[in-house]
C-alpha positions in Angstrom: 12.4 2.4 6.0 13.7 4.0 3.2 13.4 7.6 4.9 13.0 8.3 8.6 9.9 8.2 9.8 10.0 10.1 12.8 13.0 9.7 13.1 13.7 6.1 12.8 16.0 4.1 10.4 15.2 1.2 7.7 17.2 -1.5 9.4 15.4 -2.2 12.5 11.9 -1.4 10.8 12.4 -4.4 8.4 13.9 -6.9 11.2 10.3 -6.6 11.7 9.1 -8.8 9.1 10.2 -11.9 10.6 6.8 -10.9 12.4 5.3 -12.3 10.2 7.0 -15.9 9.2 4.9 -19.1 10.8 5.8 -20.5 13.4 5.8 -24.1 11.5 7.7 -22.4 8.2 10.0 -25.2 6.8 13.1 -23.3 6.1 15.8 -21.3 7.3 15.4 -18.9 4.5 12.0 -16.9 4.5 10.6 -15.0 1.7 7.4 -13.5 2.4 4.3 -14.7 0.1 1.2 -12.6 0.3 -1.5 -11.5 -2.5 -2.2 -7.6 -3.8 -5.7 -7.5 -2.6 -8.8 -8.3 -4.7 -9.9 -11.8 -5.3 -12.6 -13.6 -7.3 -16.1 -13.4 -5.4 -18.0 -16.7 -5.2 -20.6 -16.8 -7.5 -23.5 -16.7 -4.9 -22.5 -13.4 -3.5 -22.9 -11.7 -6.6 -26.3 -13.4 -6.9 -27.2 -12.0 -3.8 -25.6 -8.7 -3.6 -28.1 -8.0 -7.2 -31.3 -9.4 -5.3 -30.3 -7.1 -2.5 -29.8 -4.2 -4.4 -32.4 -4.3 -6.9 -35.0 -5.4 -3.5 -34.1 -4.5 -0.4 -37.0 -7.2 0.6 -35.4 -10.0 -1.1 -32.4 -9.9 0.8 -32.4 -7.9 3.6 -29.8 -6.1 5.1 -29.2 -8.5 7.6 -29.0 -11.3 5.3 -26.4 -9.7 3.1 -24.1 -8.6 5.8 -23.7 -12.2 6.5 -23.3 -13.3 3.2 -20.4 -11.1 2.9 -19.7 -12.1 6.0 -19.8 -15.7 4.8 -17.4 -14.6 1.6 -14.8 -13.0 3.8 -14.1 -16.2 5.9 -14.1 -18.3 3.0 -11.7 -16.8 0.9 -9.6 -15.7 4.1 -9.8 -19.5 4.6 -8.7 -20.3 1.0 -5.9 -17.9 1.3 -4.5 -19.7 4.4 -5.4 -23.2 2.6 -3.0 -22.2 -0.3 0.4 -21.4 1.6 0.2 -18.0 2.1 2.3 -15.7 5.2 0.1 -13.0 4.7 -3.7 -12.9 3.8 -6.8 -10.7 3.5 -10.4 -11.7 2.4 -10.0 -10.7 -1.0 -11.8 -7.2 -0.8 -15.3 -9.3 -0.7 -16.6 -6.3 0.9 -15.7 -4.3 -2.5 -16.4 -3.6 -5.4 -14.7 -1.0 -7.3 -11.3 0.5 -5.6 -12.2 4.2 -6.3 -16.2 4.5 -5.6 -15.7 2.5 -2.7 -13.7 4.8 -0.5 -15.8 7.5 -2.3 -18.8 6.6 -1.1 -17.3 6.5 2.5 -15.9 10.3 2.2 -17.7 13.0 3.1 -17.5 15.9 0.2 -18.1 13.5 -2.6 -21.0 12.8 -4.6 -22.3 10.9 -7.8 -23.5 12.3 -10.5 -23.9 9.0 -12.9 -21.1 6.5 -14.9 -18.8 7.8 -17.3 -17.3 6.0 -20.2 -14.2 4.3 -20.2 -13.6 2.5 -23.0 -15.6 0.4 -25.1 -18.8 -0.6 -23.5 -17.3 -0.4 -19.9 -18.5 2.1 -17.8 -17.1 3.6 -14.6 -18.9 5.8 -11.8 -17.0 8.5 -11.7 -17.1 10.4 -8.4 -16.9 14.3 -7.9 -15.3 16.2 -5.0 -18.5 18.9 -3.9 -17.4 20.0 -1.1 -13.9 19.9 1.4 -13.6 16.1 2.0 -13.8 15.0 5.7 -13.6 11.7 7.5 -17.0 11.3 9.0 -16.6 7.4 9.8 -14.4 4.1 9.9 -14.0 3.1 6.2 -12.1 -0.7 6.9 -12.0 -1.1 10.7 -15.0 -3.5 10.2 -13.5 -5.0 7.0 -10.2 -5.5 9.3 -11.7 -6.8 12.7 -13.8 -9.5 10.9 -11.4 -11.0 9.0 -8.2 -11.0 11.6 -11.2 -12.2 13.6 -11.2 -15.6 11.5 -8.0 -15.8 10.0 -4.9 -17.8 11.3 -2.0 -15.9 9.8 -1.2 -11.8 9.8 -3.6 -10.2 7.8 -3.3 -7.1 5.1 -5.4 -3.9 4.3 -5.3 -2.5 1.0 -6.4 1.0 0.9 -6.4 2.9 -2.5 -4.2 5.9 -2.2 -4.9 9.8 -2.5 -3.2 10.4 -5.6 -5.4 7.9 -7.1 -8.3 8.7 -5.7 -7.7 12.5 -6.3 -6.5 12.1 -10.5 -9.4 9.2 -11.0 -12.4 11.7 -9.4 -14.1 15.0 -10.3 -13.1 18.3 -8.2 -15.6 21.2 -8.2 -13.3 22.4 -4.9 -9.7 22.4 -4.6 -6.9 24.2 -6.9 -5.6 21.1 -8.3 -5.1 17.3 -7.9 -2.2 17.9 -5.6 -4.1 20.0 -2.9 -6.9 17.0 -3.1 -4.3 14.3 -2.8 -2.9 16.1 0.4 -6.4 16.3 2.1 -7.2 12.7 1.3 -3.6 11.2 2.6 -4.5 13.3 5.6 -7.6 11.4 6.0 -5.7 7.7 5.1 -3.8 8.6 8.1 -6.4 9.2 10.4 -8.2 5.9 9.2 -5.0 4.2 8.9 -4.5 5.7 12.8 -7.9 3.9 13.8 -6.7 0.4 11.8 -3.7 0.7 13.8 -5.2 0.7 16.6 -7.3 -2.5 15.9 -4.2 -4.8 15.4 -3.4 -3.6 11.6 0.2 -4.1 11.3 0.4 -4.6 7.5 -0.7 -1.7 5.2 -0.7 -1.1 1.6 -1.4 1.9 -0.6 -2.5 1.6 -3.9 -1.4 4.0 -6.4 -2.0 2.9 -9.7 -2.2 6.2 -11.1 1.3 6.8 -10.3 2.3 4.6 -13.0 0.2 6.8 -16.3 1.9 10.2 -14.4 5.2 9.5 -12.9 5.9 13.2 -13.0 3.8 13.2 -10.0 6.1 11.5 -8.2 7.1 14.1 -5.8 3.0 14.8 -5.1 2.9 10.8 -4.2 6.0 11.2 -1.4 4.4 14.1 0.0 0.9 12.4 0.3 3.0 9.5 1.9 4.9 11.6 4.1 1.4 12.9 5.8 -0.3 9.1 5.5 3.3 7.7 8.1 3.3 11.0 10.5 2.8 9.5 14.0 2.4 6.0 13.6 4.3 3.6 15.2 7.8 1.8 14.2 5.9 -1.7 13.9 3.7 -0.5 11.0 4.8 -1.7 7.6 3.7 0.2 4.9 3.9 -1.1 1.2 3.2 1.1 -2.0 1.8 -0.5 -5.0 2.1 0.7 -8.8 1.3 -1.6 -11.8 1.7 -0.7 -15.4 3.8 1.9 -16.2 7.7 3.0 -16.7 9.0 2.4 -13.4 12.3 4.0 -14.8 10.7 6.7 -14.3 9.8 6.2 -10.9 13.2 4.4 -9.3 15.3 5.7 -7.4 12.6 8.3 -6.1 11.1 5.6 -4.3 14.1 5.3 -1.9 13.0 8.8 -1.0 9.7 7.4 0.3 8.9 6.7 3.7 8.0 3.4 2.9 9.0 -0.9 3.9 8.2 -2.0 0.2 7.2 -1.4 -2.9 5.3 -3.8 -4.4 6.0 -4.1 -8.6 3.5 -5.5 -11.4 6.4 -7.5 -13.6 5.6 -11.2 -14.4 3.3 -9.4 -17.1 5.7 -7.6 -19.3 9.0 -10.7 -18.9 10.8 -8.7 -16.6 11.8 -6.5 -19.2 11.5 -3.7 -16.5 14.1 -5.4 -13.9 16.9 -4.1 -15.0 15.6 -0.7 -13.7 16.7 -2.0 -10.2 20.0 -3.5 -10.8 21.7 -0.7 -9.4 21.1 -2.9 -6.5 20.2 0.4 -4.6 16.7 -0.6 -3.9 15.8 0.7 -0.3 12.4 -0.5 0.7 11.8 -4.3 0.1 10.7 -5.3 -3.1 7.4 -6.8 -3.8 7.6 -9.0 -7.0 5.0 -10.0 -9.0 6.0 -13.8 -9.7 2.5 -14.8 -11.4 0.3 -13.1 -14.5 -2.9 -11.6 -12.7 -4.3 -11.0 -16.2 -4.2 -14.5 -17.9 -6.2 -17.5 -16.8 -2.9 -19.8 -17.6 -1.6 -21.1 -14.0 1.9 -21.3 -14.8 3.8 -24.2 -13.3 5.7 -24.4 -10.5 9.4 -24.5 -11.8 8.3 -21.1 -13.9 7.5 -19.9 -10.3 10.4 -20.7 -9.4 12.3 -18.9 -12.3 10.4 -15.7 -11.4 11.8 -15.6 -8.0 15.1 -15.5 -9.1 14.5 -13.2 -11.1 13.9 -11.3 -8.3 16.7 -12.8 -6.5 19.4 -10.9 -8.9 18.1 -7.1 -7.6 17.5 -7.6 -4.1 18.4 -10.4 -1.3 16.3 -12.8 -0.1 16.0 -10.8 3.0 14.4 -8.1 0.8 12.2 -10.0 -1.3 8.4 -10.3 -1.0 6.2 -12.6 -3.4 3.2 -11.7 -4.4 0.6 -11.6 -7.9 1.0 -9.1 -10.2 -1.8 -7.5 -9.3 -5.2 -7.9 -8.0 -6.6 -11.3 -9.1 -10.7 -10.9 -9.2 -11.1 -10.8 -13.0 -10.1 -14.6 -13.4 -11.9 -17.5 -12.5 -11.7 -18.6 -8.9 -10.1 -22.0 -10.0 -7.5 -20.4 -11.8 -6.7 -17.8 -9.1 -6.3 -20.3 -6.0 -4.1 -22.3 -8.6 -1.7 -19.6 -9.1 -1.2 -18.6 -5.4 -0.9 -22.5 -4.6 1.7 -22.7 -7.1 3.4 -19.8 -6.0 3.8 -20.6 -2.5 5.4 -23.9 -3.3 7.7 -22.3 -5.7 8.5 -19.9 -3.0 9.1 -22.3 -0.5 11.2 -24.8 -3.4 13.8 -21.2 -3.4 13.7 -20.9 0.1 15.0 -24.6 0.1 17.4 -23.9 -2.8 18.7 -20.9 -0.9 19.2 -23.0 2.3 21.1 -25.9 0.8 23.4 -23.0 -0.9 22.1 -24.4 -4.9 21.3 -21.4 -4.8 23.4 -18.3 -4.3 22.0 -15.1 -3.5 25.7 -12.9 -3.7 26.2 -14.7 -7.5 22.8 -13.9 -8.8 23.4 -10.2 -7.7 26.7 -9.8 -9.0 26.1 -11.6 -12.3 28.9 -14.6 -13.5 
């Protein structure tokens, strides 16, 4: 843990992730493969999810909660089918990452779609009124899918200082004082997750990236999500986009296990920000493009890891997407994380065999 969290060190916290390595995993060596969060829904599901929608006769509510039901298994399924450690059913339940926790808040409303860019439109929710936590917002999402899933399961949960900067407020002084109500609500639901089984939590900041100057606002909403859970929890932070130079080292300040990076996309142009080799939390690299329909091959995979490999050990290293896969087509996407997990497993083999060398890479020739 990269700060105490109530009092307890990093060390023992990330032991912990051998938690989370197979039972049948082929090699001494582990590095942990899992996916951001949102996935391509089948095509049926958005069929039925507009029938349902436009008439509540057509498909009733019964009918669509298992057809999501349906679209949660599957792609939980196809996540376990492709190699990964860690899964989660691909945010089937979701649509977009802001007005869905919105619409489960009390104290926001919506007041009709804004303009984004283009002819893309996004519904923009306002803060009315103090924001409260009136139910469960993922505990169903969670239970199902652990429910039919083999392997540890993930819960991505957008974070307060997104949801805060990306919303209206008609109430509070300014995004900060929003952000800290709204991490004091993640940690109640995260509090009711945890109690479920949740192990695995990630917050999503993507905001964080387009305001870094925030920073400081982000550890503090952190700091409140963490107070009183327990050792076993591991938390991850994500940011895509963005100048992470302007974000590293204050990460090591935040009570987090990883922090999860969006860098296949821009080369790794961005990795030399961590060669300090200071990096406190785990990192969480992003080995394939979540924003081109190209699968890259296997030995590029591989490339990418060591890339990875030359800021942080393999003890430290998560592998993951970019990002969020659901804009490309499902093909595509299973194709990547296939890939992926072979390449990760090809290192892992590399690493055990001592081709590769871990110490070398981080030192440089």
């Amino acid at each position: 843990m990269s700060a105490d969290r109530d009092g307890r060190g990093g060390d023992e916290t990330r032991v912990g992730r051998e938690r989370f390595r197979p039972a049948d995993h082929p090699n001494d060596h582990f590095l942990l493969t899992t996916v951001v969060g949102s996935y391509p829904k089948p095509a049926w599901l958005t069929d039925v999810r507009e029938r349902h929608e436009a008439d509540g006769d057509a498909v009733t509510d019964d009918e669509w909660t298992e057809a999501i039901d349906d679209a949660s298994r599957l792609i939980t399924g196809e996540h376990e089918r492709a190699g990964l450690d860690v899964v989660c059913d691909g945010e089937m339940r979701r649509e977009e990452m802001v007005e869905f926790f919105a619409r489960r808040i009390g104290g926001y409303e919506f007041k009709g779609p804004v303009k984004v860019w283009g002819h893309n439109y996004f519904d923009k929710p306002s803060v009315v009124s103090e924001v409260t936590y009136d139910e469960p917002w993922l505990r169903e999402e969670y239970e199902f899918t652990a429910g039919v899933a083999e392997r540890p399961v993930k819960v991505p949960i957008t974070g307060p200082y997104t949801l805060a900067t990306w919303s209206f407020d008609e109430v509070y002084d300014d995004d900060a004082g929003l952000a800290y109500a709204l991490a004091d609500l993640i940690n109640e639901e995260i509090s009711g997750l945890v109690a479920a089984g949740a192990r695995y939590i990630q917050i999503d900041e993507p905001a964080l990236a387009t305001t870094p100057e925030d920073h400081a606002v982000v550890g503090e909403c952190l700091e409140r999500i963490v107070a009183g859970l327990p050792d076993d929890v591991r938390l991850c932070l994500h940011v895509c986009y963005g100048d992470y130079g302007e974000i590293y080292p204050k990460i090591n300040d935040y009570p987090i296990d990883e922090f999860d990076v969006e860098l296949a996309n821009g080369d790794y142009d961005q990795l030399d920000v961590f060669a300090d080799g200071d990096v406190d939390p785990d990192l969480g690299l992003g080995v394939v493009d979540a924003h081109t329909p190209t699968v890259e091959p296997v030995a590029e995979i591989e490339a990418n890891i060591r890339e990875g490999l030359t800021v942080v050990p393999p003890e430290k290293l998560t592998v993951s997407p970019d990002c969020g896969l659901k804009i490309l087509p499902r093909e595509v996407a299973y194709a990547k994380l296939e890939n992926m997990v072979r390449a990760a497993r090809n290192v892992e083999a590399d690493l055990d065999s001592g081709e590769i060398d871990p110490d070398a890479l981080r030192t440089g020739p």
